[in-house]
C-alpha positions in Angstrom: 55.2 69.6 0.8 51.8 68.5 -0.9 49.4 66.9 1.8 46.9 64.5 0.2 43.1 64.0 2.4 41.1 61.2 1.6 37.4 60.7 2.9 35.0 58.5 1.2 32.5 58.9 -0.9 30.7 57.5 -3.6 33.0 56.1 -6.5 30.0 57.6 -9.4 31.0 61.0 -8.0 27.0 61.5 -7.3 25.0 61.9 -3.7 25.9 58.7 -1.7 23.0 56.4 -0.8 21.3 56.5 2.2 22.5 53.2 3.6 26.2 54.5 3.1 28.5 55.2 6.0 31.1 57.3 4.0 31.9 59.1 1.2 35.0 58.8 -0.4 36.9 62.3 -1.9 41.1 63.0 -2.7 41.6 66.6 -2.4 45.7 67.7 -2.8 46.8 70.5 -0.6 50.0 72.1 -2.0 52.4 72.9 0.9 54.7 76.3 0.5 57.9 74.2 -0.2 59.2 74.2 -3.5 61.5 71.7 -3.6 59.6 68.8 -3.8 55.6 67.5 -2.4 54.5 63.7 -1.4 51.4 62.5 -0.2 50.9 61.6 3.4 47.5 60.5 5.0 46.4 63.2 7.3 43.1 61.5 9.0 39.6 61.3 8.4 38.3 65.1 7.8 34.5 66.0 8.5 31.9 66.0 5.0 30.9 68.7 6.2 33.7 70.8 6.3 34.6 69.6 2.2 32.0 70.6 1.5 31.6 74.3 3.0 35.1 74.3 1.7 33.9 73.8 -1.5 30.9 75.8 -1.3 33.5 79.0 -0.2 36.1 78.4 -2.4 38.5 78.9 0.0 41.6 77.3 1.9 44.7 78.5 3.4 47.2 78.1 -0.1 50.5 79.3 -0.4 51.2 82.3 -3.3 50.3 81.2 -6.7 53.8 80.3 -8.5 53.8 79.5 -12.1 54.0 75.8 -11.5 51.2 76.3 -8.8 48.8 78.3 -11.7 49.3 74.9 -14.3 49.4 72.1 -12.2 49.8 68.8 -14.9 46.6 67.7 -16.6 46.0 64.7 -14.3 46.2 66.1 -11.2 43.8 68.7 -12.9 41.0 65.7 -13.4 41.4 64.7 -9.8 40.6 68.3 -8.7 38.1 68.5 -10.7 36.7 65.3 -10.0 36.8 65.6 -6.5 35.2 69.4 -6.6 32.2 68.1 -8.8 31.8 65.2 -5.8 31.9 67.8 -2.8 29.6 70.3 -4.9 26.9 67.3 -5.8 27.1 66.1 -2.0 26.2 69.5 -0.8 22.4 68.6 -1.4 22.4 65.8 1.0 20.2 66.3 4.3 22.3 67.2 7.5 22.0 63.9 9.3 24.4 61.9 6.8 27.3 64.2 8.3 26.7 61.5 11.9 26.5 58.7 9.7 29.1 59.0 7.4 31.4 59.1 10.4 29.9 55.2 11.7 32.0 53.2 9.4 33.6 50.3 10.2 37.1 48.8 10.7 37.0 47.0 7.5 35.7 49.4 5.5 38.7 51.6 6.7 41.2 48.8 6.2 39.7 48.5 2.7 39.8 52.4 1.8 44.0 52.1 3.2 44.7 49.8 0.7 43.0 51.8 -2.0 44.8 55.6 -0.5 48.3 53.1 -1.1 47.3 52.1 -4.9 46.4 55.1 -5.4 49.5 57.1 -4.2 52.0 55.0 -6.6 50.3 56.3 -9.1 49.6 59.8 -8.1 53.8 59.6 -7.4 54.6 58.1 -10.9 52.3 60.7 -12.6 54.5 63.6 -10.6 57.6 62.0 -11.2 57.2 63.2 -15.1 56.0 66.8 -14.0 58.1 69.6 -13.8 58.8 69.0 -9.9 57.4 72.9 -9.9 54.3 73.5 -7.0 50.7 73.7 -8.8 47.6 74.5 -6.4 43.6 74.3 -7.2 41.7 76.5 -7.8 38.3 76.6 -6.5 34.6 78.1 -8.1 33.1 79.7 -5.8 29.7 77.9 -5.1 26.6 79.6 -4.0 24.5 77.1 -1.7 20.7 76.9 -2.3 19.2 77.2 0.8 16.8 75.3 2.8 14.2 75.1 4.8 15.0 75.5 8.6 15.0 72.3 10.6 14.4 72.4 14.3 16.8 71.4 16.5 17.6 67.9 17.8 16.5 67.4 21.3 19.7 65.4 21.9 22.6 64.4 20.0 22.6 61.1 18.3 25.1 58.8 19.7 28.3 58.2 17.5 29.2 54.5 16.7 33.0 53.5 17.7 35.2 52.9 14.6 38.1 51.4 14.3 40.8 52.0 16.9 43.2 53.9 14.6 40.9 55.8 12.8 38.6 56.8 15.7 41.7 58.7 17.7 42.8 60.4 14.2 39.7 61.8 13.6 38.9 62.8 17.2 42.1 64.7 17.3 41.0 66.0 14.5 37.7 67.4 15.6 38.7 68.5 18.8 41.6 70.4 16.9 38.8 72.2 14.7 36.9 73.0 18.0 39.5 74.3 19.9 41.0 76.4 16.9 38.1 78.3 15.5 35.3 77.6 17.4 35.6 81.4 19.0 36.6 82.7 15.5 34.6 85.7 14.2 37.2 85.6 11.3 34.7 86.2 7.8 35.3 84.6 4.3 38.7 86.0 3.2 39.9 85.0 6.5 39.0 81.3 7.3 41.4 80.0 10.6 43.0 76.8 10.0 42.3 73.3 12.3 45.7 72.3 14.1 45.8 69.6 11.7 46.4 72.1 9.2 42.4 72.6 7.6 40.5 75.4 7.3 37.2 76.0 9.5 33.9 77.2 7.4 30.8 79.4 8.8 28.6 76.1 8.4 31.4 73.9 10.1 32.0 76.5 12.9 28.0 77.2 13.6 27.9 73.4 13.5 30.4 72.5 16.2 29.0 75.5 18.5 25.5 74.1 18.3 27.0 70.9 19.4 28.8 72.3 22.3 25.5 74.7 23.4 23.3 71.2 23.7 26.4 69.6 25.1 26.4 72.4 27.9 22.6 72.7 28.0 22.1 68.6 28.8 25.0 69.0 31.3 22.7 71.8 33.1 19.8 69.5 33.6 21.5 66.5 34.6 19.8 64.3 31.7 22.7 61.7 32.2 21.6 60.9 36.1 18.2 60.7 34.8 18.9 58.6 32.2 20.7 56.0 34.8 18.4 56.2 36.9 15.8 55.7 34.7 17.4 52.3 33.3 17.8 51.1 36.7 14.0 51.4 37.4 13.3 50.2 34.4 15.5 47.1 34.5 14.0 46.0 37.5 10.6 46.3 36.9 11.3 44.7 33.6 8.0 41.2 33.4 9.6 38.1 32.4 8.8 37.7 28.6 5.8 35.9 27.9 6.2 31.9 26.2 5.4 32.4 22.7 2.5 30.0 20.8 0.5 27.5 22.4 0.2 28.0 26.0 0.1 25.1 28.9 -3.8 24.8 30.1 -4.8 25.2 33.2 -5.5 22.1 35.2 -8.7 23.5 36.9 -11.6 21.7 36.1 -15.2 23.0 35.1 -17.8 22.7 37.4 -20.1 19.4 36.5 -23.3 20.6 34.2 -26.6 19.1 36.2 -27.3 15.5 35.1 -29.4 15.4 32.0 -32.8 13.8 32.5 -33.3 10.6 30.6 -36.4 10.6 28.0 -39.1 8.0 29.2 -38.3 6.0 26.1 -35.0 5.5 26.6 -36.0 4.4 30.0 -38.5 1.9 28.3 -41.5 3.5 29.9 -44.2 4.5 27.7 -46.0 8.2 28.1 -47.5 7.4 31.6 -44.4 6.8 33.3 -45.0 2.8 33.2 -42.2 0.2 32.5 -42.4 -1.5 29.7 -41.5 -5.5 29.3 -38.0 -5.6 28.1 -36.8 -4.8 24.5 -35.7 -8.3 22.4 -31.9 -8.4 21.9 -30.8 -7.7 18.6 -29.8 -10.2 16.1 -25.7 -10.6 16.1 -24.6 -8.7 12.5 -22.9 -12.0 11.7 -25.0 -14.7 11.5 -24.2 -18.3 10.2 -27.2 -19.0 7.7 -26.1 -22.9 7.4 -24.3 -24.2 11.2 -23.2 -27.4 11.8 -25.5 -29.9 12.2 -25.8 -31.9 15.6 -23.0 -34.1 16.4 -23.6 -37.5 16.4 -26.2 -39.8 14.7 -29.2 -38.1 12.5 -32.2 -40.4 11.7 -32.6 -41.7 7.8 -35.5 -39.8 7.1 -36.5 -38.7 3.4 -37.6 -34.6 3.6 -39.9 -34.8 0.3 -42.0 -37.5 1.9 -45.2 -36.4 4.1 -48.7 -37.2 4.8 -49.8 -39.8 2.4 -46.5 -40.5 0.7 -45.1 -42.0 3.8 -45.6 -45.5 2.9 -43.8 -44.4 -0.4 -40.6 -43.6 1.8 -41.4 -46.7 3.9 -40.8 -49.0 0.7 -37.8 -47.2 -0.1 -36.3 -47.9 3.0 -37.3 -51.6 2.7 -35.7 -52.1 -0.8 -32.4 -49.8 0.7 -32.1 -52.8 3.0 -32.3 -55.6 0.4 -29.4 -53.5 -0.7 -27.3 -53.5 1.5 -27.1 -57.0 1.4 -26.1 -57.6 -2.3 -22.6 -58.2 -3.2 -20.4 -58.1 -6.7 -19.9 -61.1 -7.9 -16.2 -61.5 -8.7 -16.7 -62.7 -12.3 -18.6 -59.4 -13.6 -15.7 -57.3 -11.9 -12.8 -59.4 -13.9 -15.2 -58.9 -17.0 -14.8 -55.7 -16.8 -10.8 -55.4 -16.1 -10.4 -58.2 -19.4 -12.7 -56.2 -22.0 -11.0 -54.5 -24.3 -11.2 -50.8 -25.6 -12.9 -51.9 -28.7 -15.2 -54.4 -27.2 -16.0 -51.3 -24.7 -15.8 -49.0 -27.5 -19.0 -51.2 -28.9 -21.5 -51.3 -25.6 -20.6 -47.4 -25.2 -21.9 -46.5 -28.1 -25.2 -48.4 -27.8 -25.9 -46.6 -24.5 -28.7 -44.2 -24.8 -30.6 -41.6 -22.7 -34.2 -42.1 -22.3 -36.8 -39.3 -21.2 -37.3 -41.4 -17.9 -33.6 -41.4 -17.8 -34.0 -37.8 -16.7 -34.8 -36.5 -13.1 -34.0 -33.3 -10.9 -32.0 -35.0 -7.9 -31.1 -32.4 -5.4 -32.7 -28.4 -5.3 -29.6 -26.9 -5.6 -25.8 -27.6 -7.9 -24.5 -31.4 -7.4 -20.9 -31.5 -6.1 -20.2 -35.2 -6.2 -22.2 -38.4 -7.5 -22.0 -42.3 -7.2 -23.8 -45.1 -8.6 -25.0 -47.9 -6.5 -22.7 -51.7 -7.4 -26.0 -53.3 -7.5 -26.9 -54.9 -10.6 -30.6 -55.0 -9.9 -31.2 -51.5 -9.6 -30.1 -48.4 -10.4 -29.7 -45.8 -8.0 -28.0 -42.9 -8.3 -27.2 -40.8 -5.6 -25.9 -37.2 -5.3 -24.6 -34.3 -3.2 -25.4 -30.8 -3.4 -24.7 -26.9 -2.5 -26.3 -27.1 1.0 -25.6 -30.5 2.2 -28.6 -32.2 0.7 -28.2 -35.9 -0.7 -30.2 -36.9 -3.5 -31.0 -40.7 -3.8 -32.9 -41.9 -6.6 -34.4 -45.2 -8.0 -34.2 -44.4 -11.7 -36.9 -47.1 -12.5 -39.5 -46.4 -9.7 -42.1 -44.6 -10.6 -43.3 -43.6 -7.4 -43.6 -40.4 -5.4 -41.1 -37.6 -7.1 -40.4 -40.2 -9.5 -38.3 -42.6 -6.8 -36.3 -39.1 -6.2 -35.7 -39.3 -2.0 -34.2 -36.3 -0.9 -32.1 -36.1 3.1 -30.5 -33.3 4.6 -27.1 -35.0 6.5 -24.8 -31.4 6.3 -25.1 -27.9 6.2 -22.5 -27.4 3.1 -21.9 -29.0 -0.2 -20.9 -32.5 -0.1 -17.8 -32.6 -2.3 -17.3 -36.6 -2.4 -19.4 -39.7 -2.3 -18.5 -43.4 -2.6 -20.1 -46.4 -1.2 -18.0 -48.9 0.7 -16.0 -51.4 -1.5 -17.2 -54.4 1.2 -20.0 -53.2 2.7 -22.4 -52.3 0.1 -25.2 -50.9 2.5 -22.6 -48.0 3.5 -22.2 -44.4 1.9 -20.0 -42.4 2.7 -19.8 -39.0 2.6 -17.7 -35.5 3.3 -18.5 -31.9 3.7 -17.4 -28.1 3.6 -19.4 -28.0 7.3 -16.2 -29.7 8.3 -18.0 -33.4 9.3 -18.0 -36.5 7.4 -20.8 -39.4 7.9 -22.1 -42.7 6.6 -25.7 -43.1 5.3 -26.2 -46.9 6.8 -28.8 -48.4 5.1 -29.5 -51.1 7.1 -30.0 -48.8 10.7 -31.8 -46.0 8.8 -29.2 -43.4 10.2 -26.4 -40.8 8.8 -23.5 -41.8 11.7 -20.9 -39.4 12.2 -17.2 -40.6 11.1 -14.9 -37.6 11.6 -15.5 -34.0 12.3 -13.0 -30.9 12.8 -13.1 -28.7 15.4 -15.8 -26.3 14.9 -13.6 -22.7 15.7 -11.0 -24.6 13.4 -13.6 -24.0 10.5 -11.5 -26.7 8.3 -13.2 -27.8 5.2 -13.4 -31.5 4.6 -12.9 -32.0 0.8 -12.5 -35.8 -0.1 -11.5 -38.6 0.8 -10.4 -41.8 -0.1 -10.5 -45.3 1.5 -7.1 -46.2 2.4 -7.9 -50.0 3.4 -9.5 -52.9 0.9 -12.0 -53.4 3.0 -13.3 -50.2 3.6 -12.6 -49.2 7.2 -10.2 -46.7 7.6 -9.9 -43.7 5.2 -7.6 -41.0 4.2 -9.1 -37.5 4.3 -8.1 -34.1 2.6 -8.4 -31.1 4.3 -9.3 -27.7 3.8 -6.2 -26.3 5.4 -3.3 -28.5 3.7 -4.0 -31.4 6.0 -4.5 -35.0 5.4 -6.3 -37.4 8.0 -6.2 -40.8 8.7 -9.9 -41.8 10.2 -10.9 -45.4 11.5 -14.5 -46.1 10.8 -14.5 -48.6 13.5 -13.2 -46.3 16.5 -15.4 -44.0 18.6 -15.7 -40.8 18.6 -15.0 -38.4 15.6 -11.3 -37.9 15.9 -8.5 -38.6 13.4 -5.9 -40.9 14.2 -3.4 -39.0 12.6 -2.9 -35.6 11.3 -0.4 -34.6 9.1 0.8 -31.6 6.5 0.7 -32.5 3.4 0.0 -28.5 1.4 0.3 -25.1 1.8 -3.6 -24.2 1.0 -6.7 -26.4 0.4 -6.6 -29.8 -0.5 -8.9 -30.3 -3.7 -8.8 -34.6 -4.1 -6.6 -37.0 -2.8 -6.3 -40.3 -4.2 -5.0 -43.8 -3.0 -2.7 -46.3 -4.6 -5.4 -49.6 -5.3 -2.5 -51.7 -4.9 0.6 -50.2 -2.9 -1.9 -48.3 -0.4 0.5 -46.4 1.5 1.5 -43.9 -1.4 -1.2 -41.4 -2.3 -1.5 -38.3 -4.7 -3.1 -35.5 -3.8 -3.9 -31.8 -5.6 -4.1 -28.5 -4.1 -5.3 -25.2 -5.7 -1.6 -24.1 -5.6 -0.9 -25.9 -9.1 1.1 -28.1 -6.8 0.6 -32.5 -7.1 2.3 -34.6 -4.9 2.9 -38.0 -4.0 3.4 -39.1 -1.2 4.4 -42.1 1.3 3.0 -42.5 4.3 5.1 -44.5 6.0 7.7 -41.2 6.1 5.2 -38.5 7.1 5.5 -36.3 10.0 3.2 -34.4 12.2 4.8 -31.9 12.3 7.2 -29.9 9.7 7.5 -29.7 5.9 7.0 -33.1 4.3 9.4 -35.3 1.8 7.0 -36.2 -1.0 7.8 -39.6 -3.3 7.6 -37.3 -6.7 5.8 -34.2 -7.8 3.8 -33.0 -10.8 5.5 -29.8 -11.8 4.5 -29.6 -15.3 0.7 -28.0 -14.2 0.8 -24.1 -14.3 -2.8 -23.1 -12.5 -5.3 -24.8 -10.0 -5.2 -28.6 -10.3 -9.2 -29.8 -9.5 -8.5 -33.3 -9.5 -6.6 -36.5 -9.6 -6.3 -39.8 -9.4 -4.7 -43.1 -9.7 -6.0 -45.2 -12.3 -8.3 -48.0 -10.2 -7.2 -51.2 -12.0 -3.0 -51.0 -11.1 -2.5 -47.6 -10.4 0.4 -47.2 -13.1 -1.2 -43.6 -14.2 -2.1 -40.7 -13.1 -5.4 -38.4 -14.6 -5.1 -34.6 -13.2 -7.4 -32.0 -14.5 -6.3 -28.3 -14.3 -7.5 -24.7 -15.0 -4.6 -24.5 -17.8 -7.4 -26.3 -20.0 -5.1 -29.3 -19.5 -5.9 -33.0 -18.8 -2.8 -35.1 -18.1 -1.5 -38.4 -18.2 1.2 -39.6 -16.3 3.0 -42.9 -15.9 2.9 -43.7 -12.4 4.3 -47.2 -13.0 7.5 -46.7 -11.6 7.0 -44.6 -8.7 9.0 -45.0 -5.9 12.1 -45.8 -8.5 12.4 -42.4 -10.3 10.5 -39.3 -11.6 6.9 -39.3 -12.8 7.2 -38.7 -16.2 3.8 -37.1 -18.5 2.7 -39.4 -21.0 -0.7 -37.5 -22.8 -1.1 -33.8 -22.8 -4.9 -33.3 -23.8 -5.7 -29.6 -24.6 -9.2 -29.3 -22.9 -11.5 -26.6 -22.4 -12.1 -26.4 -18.5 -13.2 -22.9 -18.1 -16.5 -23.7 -16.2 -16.9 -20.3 -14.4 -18.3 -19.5 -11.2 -21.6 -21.3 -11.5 -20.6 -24.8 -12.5 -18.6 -27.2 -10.9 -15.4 -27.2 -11.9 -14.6 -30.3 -14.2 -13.5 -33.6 -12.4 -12.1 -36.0 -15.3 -13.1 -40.0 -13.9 -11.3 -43.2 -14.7 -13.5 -45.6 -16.0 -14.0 -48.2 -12.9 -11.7 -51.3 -13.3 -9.9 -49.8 -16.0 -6.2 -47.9 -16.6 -6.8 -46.4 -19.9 -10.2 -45.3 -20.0 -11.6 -42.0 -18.6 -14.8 -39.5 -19.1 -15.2 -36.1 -18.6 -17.6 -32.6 -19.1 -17.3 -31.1 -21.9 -18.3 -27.0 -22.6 -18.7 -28.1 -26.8 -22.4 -27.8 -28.5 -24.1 -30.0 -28.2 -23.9 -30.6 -25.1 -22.1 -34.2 -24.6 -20.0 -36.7 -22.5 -16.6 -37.4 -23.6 -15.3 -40.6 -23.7 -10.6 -40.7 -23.8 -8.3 -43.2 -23.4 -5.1 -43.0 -21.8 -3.5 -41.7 -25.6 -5.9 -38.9 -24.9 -7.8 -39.6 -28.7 -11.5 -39.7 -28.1 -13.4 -42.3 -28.4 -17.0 -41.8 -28.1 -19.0 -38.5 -26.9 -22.6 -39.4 -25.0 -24.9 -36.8 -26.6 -28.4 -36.5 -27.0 -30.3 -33.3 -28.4 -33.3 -34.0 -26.7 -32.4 -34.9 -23.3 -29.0 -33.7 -22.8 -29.0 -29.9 -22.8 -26.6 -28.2 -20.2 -23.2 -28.9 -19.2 -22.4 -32.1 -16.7 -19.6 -31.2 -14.7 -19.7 -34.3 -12.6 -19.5 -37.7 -14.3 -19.7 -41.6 -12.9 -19.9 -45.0 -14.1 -21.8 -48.2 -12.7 -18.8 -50.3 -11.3 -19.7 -52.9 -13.7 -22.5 -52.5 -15.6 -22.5 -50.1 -18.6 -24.4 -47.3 -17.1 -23.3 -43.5 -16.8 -24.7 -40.7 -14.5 -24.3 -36.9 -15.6 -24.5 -34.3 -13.3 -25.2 -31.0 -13.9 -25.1 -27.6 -11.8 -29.3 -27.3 -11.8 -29.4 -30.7 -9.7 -30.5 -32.6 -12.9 -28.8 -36.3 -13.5 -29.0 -37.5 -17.0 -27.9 -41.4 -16.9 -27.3 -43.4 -20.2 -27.6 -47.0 -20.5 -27.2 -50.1 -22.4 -30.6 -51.8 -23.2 -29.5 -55.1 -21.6 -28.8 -53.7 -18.2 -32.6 -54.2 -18.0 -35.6 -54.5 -19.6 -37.1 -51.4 -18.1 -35.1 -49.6 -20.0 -35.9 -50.1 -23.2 -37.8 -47.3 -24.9 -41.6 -47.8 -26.0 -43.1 -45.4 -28.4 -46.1 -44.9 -26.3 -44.5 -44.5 -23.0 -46.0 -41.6 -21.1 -44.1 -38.4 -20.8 -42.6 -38.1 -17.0 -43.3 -34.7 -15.5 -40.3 -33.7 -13.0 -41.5 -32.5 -10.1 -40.4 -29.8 -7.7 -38.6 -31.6 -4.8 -39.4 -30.2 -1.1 -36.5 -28.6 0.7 
């Protein structure tokens, strides 16, 4: 019966690759019967032996019959196929016969279920034949030869294959060997493998080659030499080495010699003599403005020297006349019953005068205040470095009766003279201190004071009693104080939060004097009780000003009842609100006045001022040309504006009114105080056509 062969090769039918372990080829061997032929696997057979068989043309076939000479036309294309395969593989180098051999268990398992596909249809196609035996006949090929190759030294080692496979084809090879290995037979007469295949000249000078190195390695004992060779090897075998960064060595250096030191960095000079000791160098931080001494400073002018002394000796005299004048009650409640249009009329016939006009302080004023006396006008006011300005406007004397003192170290953001005590200024700063110029003991005592490594700004205050003794100060960290004149020492009483950031004004109620408003640079305005603060925690405030959408600069209670409220904000806002029924329900806005209060970084920011004794009256800066004063009341229409083309030429940021008398001070940010008056505050005032020019002079730091 027909026995089918299958070895692999490749499925184009051209030279397998390289990297390929078989080669895949069908080749039909008819048996003699003639009843019937199947296909049956018969192993693995050697390429090499395909392909001498089909270089020969020869294999053990029974006598041609007629079915045998015309076999059907497919199993004609598989012949042919397959011989075309052999023929084309005969070109391959020697060494793929070893390799083809190395296949795997899979790959065998794969070519199975391909030899099973393909007999079902190998069976179906005979099933239509004749049934008669057909054969193949094969061309008789004529192999190019090659080059001889020297022999291998040893033969390669053979990879194990699957465990069916491998015995098949051992069998089969030692089968081959054992059958024609001693076979001198030539071409016509090729001996047949036990397996059933013929044996060609290549395949059998092949196989003896193998078994002459075989017997020749035997001779020499390579194997013992081999193991012994391992073993000595093995042993000897260096631990690997740690790949990448290797651990240091902990063995230290030897210490270089000590370097000699240069005679100038021993401060010698080039003889070898010592040199006095270097001066330490200044620290890289240095505090250009510190805190001035604690305790009482002496009421000394800083302009007046040599000759002028007796100048500043006067001044003091007439600073303690002074500070014994009062108000009289009756000018005050003039004042509180005037009405706007009655007002309206003496503000408008206030005018500036050239002598009306004076540099104050060297530097930008902060705050301002005007003296309560009635038989003089001085004006005094604060500047960048802590500098305090007074000046008699009608003296003549000296720097034109400008008397400049040096109290603080920073600006002095708030002045106001005591509401009793007329003979009292008081006074805060940025340096953190706050004093009292006393007129009558020619000194600048110390009130209150933070703790220097606190660095807290003091930023206004307020007086929280009628009489003038204790005082509520605003803070530069949020705070709010509550300072006794009358105490010793420069301690608050009490301390308690009040805002998040810095405190810009704080104000107190003139007749319920335990509520007080005050602003911060958080947009935020509260009011708030004192009787309910804590020292410690977030605060309850009575109501709060929500409606203001930047930096709030100022505000205040109206002085007369305190029913309204003036803030001034960087929204280019200035509000009104009706503080009337505090305590009962919300603060409600009453005037919105759309106000230009971009003053930049080198004027003081506006500060809008009630007018003293007065609830619906207030003045502010103004950044218009000309340059002016406006004049609002509480309906936020404007009244009057205090211009003059002449005199009045630059911006005043800081504005304040006589407590009584019709007189207004203008501050600007060059330490210049323009002050406009009504001719019968006094009769130095008046203007006369040949009044010599006054010639400001440069006041001494």
């Amino acid at each position: 019966m027909p026995i089918r062969s299958k070895r692999s090769l490749s499925s184009n039918g051209r030279n397998p690759p390289r990297s390929s372990k078989q080669a895949k080829v069908e080749v039909v061997i008819v048996d003699e019967s003639p009843s019937k032929h199947s296909t049956a696997s018969s192993g693995s057979l050697p390429l090499s032996e395909l392909k001498q068989r089909a270089v020969n043309g020869k294999a053990a076939r029974p006598k041609e019959t007629p079915a045998s000479k015309n076999p059907p036309k497919e199993a004609q294309k598989v012949l042919f196929s397959s011989s075309r395969k052999i023929i084309s593989s005969d070109e391959e180098d020697d060494d793929e016969d070893d390799d083809i051999e190395e296949s795997s268990e899979e790959e065998w398992s794969s070519e199975e279920e391909k030899e099973s596909k393909d007999e079902k249809e190998l069976s179906a196609e005979e099933s239509t034949s004749s049934g008669e035996e057909w054969g193949v006949k094969r061309k008789k090929v004529t192999k190019p030869k090659k080059a001889a190759k020297p022999k291998k030294s040893a033969p390669r080692p053979k990879k194990a294959v699957g465990k069916a496979k491998a015995k098949d084809s051992g069998k089969d090879d030692k089968a081959i060997v054992g059958a024609n290995l001693d076979s001198d037979s030539d071409d016509d007469d090729v001996p047949l493998s036990a397996a059933g295949h013929y044996v060609s000249e290549y395949e059998k000078k092949r196989l003896q080659n193998i078994q002459e190195n075989a017997a020749f390695f035997e001779s020499i004992d390579i194997q013992s030499a081999k193991n012994n060779l391992s073993e000595v090897s093995g042993s000897a075998k260096k631990a690997a080495r740690p790949r990448g960064l290797q651990p240091r060595k902990n063995g230290k250096a030897p210490l270089p010699p000590p370097r000699t030191r240069s005679l100038r960095l021993q401060n010698k000079n080039p003889e070898g003599a010592q040199l006095p000791p270097k001066p330490e160098p200044a620290p890289l931080y240095q505090n250009m403005h510190p805190r001035k001494p604690a305790g009482p400073m002496d009421m000394t002018a800083t302009n007046v020297k040599g000759d002028d002394k007796g100048l500043g000796d006067r001044f003091q005299q007439d600073l303690h006349r002074l500070a014994k004048t009062s108000i009289p009650n009756s000018e005050v409640k003039d004042r509180l019953t005037l009405s706007q249009e009655s007002f309206l009329k003496s503000a408008q016939s206030m005018t500036i005068a050239e002598e009306r006009l004076a540099k104050v302080t060297p530097e930008r004023i902060f705050s301002l205040a005007v003296h309560p006396s009635t038989t003089k006008m001085l004006v005094c006011a604060g500047d960048k470095w802590g500098r305090l300005g007074l000046w008699d406007v009608e003296s003549k004397e000296g720097d034109d009766g400008v008397y400049l003192y040096n109290p603080h170290s920073r600006p002095i953001n708030c002045l106001q003279f005591s509401p009793v005590h007329h003979g009292k200024l008081y006074m805060c700063s940025y340096d953190g201190t706050m004093r009292c110029a006393e007129f009558e003991k020619d000194v600048f005592s110390e009130v209150f004071s933070t703790e220097e490594d606190r660095d807290s700004l003091v930023k206004y205050f307020d007086f929280l009693s009628e009489d003038g003794t204790t005082c509520l100060v605003g803070l530069g960290d949020g705070d709010v104080a509550v300072v006794d004149t009358r105490t010793k020492g420069s301690e608050a009483e009490h301390l308690y939060p009040a805002h998040d950031r810095t405190i810009k004004t704080v104000s107190v109620h003139p007749t319920q004097r335990h509520y007080f408003v005050s602003c911060c640079n958080d947009s935020n305005v509260y009011i708030y009780d004192l009787r309910n603060m804590k020292k410690k925690g977030s605060q309850q405030f009575v109501a709060s000003l929500y409606q203001h959408s930047r930096s709030v600069s100022s505000a205040y209670f109206s002085p007369a009842s305190g029913s309204r409220i003036l803030t001034t904000c960087f929204d280019d806002r200035i509000r009104v609100f009706d503080s009337s029924t505090i305590g009962q329900q919300t603060v409600k806005p009453l005037r919105e006045l759309r106000h230009n209060n971009q003053t930049g970084r080198w004027l003081t920011p506006f500060r809008a001022a009630w007018v003293p004794g007065r609830d619906d009256l207030f003045v502010t800066g103004s950044m218009k040309q000309p340059r002016q004063i406006e004049l609002y009341n509480d309906k936020s229409t404007l009244l009057h504006t205090y211009m003059d083309p002449d005199y009045l030429t630059s911006i005043c940021s800081i504005n304040a009114f006589h407590p009584t008398q019709h007189l207004l001070a203008g501050a600007n940010s060059s330490g210049k105080v323009h002050v406009f008056s009504a001719s019968s505050f006094s009769a130095a005032s008046k203007k006369s056509p040949g009044s010599p020019r006054v010639v400001l002079k440069k006041l001494a730091v």
